[in-house]
N, CA, C and O of each residue as an XYZ file, in Angstrom:
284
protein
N      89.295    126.260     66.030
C      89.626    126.205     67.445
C      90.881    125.356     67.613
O      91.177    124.286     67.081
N      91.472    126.031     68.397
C      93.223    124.979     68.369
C      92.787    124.015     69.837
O      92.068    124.158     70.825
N      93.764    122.924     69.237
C      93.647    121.816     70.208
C      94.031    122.029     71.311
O      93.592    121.114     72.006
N      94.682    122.800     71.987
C      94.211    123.495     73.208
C      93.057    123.832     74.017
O      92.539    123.647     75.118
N      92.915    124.445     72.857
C      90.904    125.564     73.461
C      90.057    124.210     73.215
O      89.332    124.100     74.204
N      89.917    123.549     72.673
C      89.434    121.892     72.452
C      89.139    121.453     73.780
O      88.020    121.360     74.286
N      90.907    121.035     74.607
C      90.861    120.383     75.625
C      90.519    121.444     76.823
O      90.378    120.927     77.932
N      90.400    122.563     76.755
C      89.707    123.249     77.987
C      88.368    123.452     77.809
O      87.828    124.039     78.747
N      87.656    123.141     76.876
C      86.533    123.727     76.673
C      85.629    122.751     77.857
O      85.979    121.711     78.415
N      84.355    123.532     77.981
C      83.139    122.700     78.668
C      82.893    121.276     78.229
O      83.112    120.312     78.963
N      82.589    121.221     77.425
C      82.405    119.987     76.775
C      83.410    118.693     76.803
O      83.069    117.510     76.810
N      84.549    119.151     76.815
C      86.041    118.530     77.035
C      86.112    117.901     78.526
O      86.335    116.796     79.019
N      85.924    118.687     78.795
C      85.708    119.092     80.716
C      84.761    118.412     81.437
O      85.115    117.854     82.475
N      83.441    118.349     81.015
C      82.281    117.392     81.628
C      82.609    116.300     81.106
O      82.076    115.430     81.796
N      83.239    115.786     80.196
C      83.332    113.948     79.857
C      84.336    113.518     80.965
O      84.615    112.325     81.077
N      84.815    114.327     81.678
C      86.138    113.869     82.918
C      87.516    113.640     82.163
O      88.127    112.647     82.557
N      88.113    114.367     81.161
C      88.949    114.203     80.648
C      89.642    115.938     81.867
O      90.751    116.377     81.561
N      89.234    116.310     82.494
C      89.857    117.608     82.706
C      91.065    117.707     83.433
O      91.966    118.505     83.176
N      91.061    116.671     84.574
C      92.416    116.239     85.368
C      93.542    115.734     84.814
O      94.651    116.113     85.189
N      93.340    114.660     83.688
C      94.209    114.462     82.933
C      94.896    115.814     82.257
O      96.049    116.093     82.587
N      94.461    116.327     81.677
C      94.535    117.796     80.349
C      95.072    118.421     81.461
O      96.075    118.931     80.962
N      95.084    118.844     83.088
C      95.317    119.893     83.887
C      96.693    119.618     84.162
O      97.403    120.622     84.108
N      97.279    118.536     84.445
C      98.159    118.032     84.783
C      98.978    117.831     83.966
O     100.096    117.979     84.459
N      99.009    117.500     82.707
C      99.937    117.278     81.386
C     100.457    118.742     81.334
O     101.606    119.148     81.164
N      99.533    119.284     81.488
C      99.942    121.017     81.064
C     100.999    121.356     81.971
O     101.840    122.133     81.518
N     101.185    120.860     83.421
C     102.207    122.118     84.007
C     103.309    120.785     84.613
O     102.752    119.801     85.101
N     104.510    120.809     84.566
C     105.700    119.917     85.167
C     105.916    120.019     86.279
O     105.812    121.046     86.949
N     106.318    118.737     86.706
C     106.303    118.051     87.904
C     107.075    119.327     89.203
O     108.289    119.522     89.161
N     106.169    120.094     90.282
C     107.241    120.886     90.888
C     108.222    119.943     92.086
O     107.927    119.101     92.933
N     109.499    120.579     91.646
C     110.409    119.692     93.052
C     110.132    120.002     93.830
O     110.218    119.151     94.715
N     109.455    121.662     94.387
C     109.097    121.735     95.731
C     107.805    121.444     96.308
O     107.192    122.190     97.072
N     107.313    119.957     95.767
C     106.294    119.595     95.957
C     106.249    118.034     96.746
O     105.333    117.519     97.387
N     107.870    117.428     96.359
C     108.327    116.194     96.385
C     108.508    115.817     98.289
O     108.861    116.781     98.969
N     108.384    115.137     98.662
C     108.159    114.323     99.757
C     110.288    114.613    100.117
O     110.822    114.984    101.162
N     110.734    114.363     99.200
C     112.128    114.560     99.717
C     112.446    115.946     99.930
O     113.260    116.299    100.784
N     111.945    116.594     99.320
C     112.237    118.547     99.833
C     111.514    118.723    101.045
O     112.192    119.242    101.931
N     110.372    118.455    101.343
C     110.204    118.721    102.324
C     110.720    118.172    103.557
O     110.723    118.826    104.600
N     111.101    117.140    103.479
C     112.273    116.934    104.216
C     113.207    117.459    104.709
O     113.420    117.836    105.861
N     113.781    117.487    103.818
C     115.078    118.583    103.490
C     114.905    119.586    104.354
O     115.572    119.661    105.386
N     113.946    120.504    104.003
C     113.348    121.525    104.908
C     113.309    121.722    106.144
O     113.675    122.658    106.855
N     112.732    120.551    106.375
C     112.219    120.333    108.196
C     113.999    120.339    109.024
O     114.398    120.818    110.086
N     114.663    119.595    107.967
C     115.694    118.873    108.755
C     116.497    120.058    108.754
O     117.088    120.306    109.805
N     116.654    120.932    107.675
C     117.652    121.659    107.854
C     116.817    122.831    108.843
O     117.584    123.169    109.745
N     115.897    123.327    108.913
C     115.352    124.237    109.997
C     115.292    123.840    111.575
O     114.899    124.475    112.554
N     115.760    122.723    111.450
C     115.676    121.894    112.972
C     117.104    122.029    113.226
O     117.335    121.600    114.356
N     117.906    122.346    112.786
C     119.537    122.258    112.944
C     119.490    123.805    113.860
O     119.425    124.957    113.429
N     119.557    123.236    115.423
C     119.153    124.941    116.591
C     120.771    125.743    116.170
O     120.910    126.806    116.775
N     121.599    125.482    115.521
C     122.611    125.741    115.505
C     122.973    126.682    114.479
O     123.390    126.163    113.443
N     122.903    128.250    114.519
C     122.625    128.817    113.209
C     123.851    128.856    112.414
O     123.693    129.009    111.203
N     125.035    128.747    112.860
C     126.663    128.733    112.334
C     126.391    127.146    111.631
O     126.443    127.089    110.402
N     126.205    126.314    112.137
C     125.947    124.843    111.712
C     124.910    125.183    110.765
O     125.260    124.624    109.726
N     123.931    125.734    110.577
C     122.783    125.229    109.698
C     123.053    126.148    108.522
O     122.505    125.907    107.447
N     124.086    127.470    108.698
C     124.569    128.055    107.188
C     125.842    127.667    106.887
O     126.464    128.474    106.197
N     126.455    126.589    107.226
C     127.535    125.408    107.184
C     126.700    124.627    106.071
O     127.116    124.509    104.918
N     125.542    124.127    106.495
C     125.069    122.985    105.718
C     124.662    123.814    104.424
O     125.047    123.534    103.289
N     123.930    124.743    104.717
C     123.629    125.910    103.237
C     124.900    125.809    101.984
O     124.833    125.597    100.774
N     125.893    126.035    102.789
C     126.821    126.452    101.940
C     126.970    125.155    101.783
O     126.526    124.904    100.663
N     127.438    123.960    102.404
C     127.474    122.513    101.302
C     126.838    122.158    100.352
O     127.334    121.662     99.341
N     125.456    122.394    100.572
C     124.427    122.418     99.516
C     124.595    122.816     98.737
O     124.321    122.092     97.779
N     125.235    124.415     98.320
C     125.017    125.530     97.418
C     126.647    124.984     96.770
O     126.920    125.506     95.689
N     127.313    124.373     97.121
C     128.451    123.957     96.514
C     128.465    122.491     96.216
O     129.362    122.416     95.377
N     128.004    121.276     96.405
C     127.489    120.342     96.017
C     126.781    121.049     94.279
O     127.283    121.090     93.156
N     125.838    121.369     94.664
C     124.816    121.648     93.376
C     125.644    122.340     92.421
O     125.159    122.346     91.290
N     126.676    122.884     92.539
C     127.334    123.560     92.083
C     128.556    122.578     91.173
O     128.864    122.667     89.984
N     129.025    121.745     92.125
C     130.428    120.426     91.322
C     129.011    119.851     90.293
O     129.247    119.620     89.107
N     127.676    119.663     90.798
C     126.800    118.741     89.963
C     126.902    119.628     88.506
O     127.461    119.182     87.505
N     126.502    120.459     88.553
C     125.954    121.307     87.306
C     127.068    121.752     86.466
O     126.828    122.506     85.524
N     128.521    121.279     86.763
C     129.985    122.041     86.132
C     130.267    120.382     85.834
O     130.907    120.272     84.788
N     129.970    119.077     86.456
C     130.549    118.103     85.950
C     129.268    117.502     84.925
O     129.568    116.517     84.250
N     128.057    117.974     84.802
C     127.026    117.423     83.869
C     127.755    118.348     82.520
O     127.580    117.753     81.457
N     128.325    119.325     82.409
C     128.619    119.925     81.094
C     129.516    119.453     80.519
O     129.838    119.887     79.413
């Protein structure tokens, strides 16, 4: 049995090891983070739809200088 099927098994599972093992397994989502949702609210609150695909496009070009000056 691979150490995988180990840590899912029943037995694995009733000692309370299962939350730990559930969580190691899958990475942290950003759209889960307290600052995206933010993000969200704020940019959907912008009543201004020329203004709020203004801010889109800063975003989408920001992320863009980030990911060309990390290389």
């Amino acid at each position: 049995m691979s150490d995988q099927a180990k840590e899912l098994s029943p037995a694995h599972i009733t000692k309370g090891n299962v939350a730990e093992t559930i969580v190691e397994q899958f990475p942290k989502d950003p759209l889960l983070k307290r600052e995206t949702l933010e993000l969200v609210r704020a940019y959907y609150a912008i009543p201004n739809d020329k203004v709020r695909r203004q801010v889109y496009e800063l975003a989408k070009s920001l992320a863009t200088v980030k990911a060309s000056s990390a290389a």
